[in-house]
C-alpha positions in Angstrom: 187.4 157.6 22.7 184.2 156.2 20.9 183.5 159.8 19.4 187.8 160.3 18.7 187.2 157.2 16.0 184.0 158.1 14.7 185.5 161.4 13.9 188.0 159.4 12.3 186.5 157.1 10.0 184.1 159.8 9.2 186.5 161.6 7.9 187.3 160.1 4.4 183.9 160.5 3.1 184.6 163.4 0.8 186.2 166.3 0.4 183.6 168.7 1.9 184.0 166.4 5.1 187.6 166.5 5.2 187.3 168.5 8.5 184.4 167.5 10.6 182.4 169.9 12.0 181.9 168.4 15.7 178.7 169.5 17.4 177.3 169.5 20.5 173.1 169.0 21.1 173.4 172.1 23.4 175.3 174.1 20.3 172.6 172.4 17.8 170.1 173.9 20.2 171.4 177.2 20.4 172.2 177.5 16.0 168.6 176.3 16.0 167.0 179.1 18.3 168.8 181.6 16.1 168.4 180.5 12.7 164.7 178.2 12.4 162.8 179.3 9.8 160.0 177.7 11.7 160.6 180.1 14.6 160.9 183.1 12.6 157.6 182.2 10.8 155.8 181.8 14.3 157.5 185.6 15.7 156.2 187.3 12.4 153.2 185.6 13.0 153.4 187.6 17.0 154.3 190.9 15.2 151.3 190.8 12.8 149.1 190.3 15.9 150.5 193.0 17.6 149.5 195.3 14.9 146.4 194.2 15.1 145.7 195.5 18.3 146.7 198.5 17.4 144.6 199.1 14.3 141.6 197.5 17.0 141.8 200.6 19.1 142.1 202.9 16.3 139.0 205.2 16.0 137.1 205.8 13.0 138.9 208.3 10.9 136.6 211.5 10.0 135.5 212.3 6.7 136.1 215.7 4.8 134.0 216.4 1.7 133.6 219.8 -0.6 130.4 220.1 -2.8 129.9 222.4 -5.5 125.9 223.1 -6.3 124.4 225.5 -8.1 125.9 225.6 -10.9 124.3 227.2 -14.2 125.1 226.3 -17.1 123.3 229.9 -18.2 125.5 232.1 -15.3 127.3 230.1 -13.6 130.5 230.2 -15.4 132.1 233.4 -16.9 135.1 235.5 -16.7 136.6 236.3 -13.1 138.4 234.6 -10.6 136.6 231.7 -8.9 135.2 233.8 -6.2 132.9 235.2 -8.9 131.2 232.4 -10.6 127.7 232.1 -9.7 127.8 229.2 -7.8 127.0 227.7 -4.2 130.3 225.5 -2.2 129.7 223.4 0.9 132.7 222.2 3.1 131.6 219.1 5.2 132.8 217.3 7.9 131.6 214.0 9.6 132.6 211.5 12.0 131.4 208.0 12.8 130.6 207.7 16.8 130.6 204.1 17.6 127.8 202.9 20.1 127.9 199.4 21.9 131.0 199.1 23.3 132.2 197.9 19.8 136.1 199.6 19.9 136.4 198.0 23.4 135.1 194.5 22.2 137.4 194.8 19.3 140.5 195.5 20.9 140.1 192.8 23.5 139.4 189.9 20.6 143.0 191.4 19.2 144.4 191.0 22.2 143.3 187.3 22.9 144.3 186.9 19.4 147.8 188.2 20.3 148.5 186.1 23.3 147.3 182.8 21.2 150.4 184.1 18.8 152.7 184.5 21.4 151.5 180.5 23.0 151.6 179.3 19.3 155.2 180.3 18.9 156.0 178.9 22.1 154.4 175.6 21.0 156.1 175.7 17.6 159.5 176.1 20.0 158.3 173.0 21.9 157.0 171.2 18.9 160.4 172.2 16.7 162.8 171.3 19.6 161.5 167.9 19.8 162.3 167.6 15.9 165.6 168.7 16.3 166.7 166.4 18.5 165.4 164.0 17.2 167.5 165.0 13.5 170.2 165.3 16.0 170.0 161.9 17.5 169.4 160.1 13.9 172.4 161.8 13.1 174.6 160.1 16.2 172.6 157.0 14.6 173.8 156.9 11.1 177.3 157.3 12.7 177.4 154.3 15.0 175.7 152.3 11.9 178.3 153.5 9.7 181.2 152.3 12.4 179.3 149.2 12.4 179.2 148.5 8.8 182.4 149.6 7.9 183.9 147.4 10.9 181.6 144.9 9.3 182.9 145.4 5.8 186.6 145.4 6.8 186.2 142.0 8.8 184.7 140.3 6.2 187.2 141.9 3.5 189.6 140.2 5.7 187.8 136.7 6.0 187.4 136.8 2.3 191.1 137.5 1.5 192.1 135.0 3.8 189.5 132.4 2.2 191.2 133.1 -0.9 194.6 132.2 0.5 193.3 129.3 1.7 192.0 128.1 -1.2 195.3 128.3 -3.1 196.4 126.2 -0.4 193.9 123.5 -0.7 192.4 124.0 2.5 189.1 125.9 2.2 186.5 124.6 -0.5 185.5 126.8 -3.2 181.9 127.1 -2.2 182.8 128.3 1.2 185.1 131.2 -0.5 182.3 132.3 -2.5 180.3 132.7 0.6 182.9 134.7 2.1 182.6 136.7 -1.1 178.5 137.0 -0.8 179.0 138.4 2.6 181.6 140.7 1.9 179.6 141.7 -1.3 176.9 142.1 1.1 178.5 144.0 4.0 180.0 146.6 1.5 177.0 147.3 0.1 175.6 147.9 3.8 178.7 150.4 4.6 177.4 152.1 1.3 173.6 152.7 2.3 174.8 153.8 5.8 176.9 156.4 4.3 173.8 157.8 2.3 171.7 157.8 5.7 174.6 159.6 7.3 174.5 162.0 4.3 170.7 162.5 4.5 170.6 163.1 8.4 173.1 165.5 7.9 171.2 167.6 5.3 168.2 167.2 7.7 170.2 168.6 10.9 171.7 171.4 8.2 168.6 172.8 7.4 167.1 173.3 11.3 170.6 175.1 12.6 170.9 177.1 9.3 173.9 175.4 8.6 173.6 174.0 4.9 177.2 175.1 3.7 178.8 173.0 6.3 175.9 170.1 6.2 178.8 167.9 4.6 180.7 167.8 7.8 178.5 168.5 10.6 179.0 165.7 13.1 177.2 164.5 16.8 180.0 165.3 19.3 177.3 164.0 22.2 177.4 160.4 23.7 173.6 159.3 24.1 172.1 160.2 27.1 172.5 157.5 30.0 170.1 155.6 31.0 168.6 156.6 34.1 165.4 156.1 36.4 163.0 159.1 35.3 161.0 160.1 38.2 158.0 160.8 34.8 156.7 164.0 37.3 154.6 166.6 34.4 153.7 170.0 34.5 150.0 170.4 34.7 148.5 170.5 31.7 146.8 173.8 31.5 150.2 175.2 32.1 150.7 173.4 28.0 150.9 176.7 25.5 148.8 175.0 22.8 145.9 174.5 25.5 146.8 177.9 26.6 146.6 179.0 23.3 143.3 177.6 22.6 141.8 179.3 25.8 142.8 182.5 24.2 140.8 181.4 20.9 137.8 180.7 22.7 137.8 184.2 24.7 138.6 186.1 21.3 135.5 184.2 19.8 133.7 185.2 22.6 134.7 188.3 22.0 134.1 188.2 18.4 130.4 187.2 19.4 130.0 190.1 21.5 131.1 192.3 18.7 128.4 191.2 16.0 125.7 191.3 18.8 126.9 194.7 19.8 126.0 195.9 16.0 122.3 195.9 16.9 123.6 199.1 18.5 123.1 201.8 16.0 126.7 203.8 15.5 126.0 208.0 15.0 127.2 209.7 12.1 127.7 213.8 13.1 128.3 216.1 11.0 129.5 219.8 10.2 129.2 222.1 7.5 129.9 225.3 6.3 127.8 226.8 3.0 128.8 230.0 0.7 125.8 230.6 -1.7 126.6 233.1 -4.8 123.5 232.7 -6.3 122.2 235.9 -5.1 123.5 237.7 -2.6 126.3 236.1 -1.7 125.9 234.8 2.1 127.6 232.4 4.3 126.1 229.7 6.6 127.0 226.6 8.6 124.7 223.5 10.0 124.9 220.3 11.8 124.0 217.0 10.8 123.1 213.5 12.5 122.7 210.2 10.8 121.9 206.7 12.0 121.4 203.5 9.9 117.7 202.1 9.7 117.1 198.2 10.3 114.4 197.6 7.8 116.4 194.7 5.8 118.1 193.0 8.5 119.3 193.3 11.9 123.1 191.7 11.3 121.2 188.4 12.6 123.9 185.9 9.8 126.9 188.2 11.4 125.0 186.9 14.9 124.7 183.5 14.0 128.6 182.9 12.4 129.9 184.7 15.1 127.7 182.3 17.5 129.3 179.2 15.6 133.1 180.4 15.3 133.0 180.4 19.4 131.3 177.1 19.5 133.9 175.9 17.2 136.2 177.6 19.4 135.0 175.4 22.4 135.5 172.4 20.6 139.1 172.4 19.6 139.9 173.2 22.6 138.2 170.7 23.8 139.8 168.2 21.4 143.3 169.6 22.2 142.6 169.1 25.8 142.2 165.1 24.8 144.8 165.1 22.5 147.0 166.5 25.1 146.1 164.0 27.8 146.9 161.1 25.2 150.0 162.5 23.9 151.3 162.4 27.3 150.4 158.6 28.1 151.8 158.3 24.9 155.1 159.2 25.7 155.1 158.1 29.2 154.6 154.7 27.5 157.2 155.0 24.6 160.1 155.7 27.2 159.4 153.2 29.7 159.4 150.7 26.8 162.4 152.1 25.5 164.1 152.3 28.9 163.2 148.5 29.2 164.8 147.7 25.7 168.0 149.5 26.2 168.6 147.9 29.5 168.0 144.4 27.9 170.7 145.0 25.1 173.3 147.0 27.0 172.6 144.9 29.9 174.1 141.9 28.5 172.7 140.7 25.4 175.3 142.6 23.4 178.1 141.6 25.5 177.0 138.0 25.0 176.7 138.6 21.2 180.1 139.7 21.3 181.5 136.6 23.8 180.1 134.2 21.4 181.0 135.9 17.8 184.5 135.9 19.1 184.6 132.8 20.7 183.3 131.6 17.0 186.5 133.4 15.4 188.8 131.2 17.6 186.8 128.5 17.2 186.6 128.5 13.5 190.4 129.6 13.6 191.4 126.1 15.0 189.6 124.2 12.8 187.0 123.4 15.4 183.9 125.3 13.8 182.2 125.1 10.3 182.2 128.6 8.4 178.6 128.6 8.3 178.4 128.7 11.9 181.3 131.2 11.7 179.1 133.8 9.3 176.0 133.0 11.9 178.0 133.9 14.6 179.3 137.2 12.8 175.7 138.2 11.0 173.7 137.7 15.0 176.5 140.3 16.2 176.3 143.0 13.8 172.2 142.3 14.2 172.6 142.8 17.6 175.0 146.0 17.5 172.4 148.1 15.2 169.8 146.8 17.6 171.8 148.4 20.3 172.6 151.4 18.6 168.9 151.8 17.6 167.5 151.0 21.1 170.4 153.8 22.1 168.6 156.3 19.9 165.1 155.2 20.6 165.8 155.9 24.0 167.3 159.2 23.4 164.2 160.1 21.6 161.5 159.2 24.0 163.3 161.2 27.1 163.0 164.2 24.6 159.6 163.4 23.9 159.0 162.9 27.4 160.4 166.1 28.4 159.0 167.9 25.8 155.3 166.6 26.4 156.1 167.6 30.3 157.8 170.6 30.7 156.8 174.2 29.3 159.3 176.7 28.6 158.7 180.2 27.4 160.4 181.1 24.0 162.8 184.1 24.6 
């Protein structure tokens, strides 16, 4: 019943929200696996990892080269075909044989490298859930405010009206109608800023589920989440895919570390060739050829050394996302117990009372037994205490999804 007349009085704010577009946090969830740009980011970051790996374990491509020598300037050009210029022509062949275990070492930092993608885009999917439920629950916030304020407005639109009545009558004073007319003033201009943070929160829940054309419209179909005693059981932490993907860092640096080190292994260079000298008589020959690099300058000792400080960099972030882990989930075992505490208060009787008294205030005031100030106290504590309500609603609704978030991992299909 509560949604039926939000959908209703949602209805007239413009043309584009004519028909609402009712939607569920489960159908928010699914638009939002399917269409996050975040997402798709994180997967092409997977796919560029993947490749990677495969360029890792790619050997060393041979190299082909042809060399003309001998060449006269005296004989060795002259009329004939090319097989009768006076001139020598090697074909020659060579390929790179790496020593050290480097393609090995290579292909296992890609790899590490690739599973740290796959955890990050997990993560992201953790990290980007938890943001759009929380655009989902601001959005079933800016509704109930709106109700509120447009209850609000129309209530003291009434009270204002019937001030005026009264005065023609002689029996309200003119001060107290022009305080009527503050507070209407007031409460329209309320309705008004909720509609703009109902607009906003639509445009924000629009952009995650890839639903901008109907941002207008969209509208939380989904009552908040009741309010429930959380047994606060966690996964363990190591199972988290950011500290996971960190642990993969670390071995790729290692890896990476291994690699430079490995380069103190001189790689072989072997070659073939075949020869056809013209000079004289005209012969053909072939020969071999090995080649090493010589380590007179240097020994790759600065590759050493970065490589030696990227891993202990390695070790420290994940160190300090091991921390930050611990304290995020304090944090938001903290946040909902605090929140769980607040709703209780307010739905546990504090609005009910708010509401007791603002209309005993109305049939009070009504009968001539109450002053209007104490009238307009009455009404202002209520609608305090209804956005308090709805906010605690939503505050709650948010900390249970950052609760679940911080302690349960899910793989991203």
């Amino acid at each position: 019943m509560r949604n039926l007349l939000l959908l209703l009085l949602l209805a007239p704010l413009g043309a584009a929200a004519q028909n609402p577009v009712p939607l569920t946090l489960k159908e928010a969830e699914s638009l939002w696996l399917e269409h996050s740009r975040e997402l798709g980011l994180a997967r092409a970051a997977v796919s560029g990892a993947a490749a990677d790996v495969r360029t890792a374990g790619q050997l060393p491509n041979p190299e082909l080269s042809l060399n003309v020598l001998s060449i006269s300037p005296g004989s060795g050009f002259g009329a004939g075909s090319l097989k009768d210029k006076k001139m020598d022509s090697q074909l020659r062949i060579d390929q790179l044989i790496e020593r050290g275990g480097k393609r090995d070492l290579r292909i296992k930092g890609a790899e590490a490298r690739l599973a740290a993608a796959g955890l990050d885009l997990d993560d992201t999917a953790r990290q980007q859930l938890g943001v759009l439920r929380y655009a989902y629950y601001n959005l079933r916030l800016a509704q109930e405010k709106l109700l509120i304020a447009r209850e609000t407005a129309e209530l003291y639109g009434k009270a204002a009206e019937a001030g005026r009545l009264r005065l023609k009558a002689g029996d309200l004073a003119p001060v107290d109608v022009s305080r009527l007319q503050i507070d209407k003033a007031r409460a329209d201009a309320d309705a008004r800023q909720a509609e703009a943070d109902l607009d906003q929160a639509r445009v924000t829940l629009a952009y995650l589920i890839g639903r901008e054309a109907d941002g207008a419209s969209l509208t939380a179909a989904d009552n908040w989440p009741s309010l429930e005693e959380q047994a606060l059981e966690q996964a363990p932490l190591d199972q988290r895919p950011d500290l996971e993907a960190a642990r993969k860092r670390l071995a790729a640096a290692e890896a990476d570390r291994d690699l430079a080190k490995a380069k103190k292994n001189r790689d072989v260079t072997v070659g073939f060739q075949l020869e056809r000298n013209l000079q004289n008589a005209p012969t053909n020959s072939f020969g071999f050829g090995v080649s090493v690099p010589l380590f007179i300058w240097h020994e790759y000792e600065g590759d050493i050394a970065r490589a030696e400080s990227d891993l202990d960099v390695a070790r420290q972030q994940f160190a300090q996302q091991q921390a930050m882990a611990v304290g995020q989930v304090a944090q938001a075992r903290s946040a909902l117990l605090a929140a769980r505490d607040r709703y209780r208060r307010l739905e546990g009787g504090l609005l009910a009372d708010a509401e007791r008294v603002a209309k005993a205030a109305e049939l009070a005031y009504g009968k001539g037994a109450m002053g209007l100030m104490d009238l307009l106290d009455a009404r202002r504590t209520l609608r305090q205490i209804q956005f308090e309500a709805a906010s605690a609603r939503a505050d709650y609704a948010k900390a249970l999804s950052d609760w679940q978030i911080q302690a349960e991992y899910r793989k991203t299909k």
